[in-house]
C-alpha positions in Angstrom: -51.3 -137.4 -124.7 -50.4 -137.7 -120.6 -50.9 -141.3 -119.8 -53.4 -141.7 -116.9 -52.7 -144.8 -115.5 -56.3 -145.8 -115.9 -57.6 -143.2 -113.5 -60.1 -140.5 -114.1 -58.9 -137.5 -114.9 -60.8 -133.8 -115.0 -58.8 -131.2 -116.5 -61.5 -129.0 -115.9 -62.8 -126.6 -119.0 -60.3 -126.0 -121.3 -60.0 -122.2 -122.0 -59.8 -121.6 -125.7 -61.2 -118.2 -126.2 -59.0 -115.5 -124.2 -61.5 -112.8 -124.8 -62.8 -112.8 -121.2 -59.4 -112.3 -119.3 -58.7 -109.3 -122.2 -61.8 -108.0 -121.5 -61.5 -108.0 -117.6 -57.8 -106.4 -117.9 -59.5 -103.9 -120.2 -62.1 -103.1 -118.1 -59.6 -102.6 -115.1 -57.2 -100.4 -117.0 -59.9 -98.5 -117.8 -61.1 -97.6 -114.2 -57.8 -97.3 -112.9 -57.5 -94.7 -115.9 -61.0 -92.9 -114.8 -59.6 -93.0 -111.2 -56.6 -91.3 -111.5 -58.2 -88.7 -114.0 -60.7 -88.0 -111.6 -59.4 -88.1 -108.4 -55.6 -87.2 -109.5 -52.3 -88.9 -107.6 -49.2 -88.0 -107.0 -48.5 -84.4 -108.8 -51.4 -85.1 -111.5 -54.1 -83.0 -109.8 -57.5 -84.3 -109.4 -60.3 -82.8 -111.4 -62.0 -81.5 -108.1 -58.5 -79.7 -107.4 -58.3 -78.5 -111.1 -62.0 -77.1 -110.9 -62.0 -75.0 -107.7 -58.6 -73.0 -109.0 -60.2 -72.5 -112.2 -63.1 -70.8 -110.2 -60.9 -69.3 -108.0 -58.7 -67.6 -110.9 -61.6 -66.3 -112.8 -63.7 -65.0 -109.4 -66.6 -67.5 -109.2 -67.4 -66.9 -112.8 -68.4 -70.5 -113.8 -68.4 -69.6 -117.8 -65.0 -68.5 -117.3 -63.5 -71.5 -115.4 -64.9 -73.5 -117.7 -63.4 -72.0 -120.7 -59.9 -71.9 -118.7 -60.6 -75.5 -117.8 -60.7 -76.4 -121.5 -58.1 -74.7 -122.6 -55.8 -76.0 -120.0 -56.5 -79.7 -121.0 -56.2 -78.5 -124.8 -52.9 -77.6 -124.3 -51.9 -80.2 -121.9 -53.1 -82.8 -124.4 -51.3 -81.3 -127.3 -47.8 -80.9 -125.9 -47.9 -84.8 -124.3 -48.9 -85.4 -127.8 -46.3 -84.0 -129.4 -43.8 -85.1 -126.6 -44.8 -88.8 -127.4 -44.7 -87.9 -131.4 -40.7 -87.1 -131.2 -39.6 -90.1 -131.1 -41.3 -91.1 -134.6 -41.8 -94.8 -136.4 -39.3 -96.0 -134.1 -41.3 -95.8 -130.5 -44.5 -96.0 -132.0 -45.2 -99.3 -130.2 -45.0 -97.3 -126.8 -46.1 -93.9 -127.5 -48.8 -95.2 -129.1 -50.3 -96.9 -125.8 -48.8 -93.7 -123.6 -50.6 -91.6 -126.0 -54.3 -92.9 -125.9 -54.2 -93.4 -122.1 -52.8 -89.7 -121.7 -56.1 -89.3 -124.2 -58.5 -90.9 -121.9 -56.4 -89.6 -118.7 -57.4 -86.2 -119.6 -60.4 -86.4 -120.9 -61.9 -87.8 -117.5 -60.2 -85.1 -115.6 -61.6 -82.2 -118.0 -65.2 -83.5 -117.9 -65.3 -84.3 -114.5 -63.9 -80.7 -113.1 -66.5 -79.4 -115.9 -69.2 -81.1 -113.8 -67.9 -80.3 -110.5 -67.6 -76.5 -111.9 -71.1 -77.1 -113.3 -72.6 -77.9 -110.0 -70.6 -75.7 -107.9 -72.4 -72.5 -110.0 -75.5 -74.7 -109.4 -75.4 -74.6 -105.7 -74.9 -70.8 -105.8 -78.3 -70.5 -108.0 
């Protein structure tokens, strides 16, 4: 115990439960994940990006980008998935993390150039 010299002292709350900083750093990981999947940085394209040369490959046929769009993510997913898998047991504890936010990364990207391919046929109609 810190002796107080027989003044008041206010430590102020103690905080026991760490949930609420986890949760914040969570939460910001998160949309700094959904950011660059949607809006792409550096050579990762944004989904916009993605979507209008999928539409532009397949002529404006908005069934067909769509298809192309998930096929490209499929495949993108599955070789950074087996890229991170190499290493085995050993780097587990960091291709593990890589591997779910390369996950989530993607998965942001591929629904939001669906949508954006969605609507862009939708504006035509």
């Amino acid at each position: 115990m810190v002796p107080t010299h027989g003044l008041a002292v206010n430590p102020g709350p103690i905080q026991t439960d760490p949930l609420p900083s986890i949760q914040a750093a969570g939460s910001a990981a998160i949309t700094r994940v959904l950011d660059v999947g949607i809006d792409g940085v550096g050579p990762f394209k944004g989904a916009i990006q993605v979507a209008e040369e999928a539409i532009k490959s397949v002529d404006g046929d908005e069934r067909q980008a769509v298809a192309k769009l998930i096929k490209i993510h499929t495949r993108f997913a599955a070789t950074t998935g087996a890229v991170t898998g190499l290493g085995g047991i050993a780097t587990l504890p960091v291709s593990m993390p890589v591997g779910i936010g390369e996950y989530y990364l993607v998965g942001a990207r591929l629904a939001a150039s669906v949508a954006h391919a969605a609507s862009v046929a939708h504006a035509r109609t």
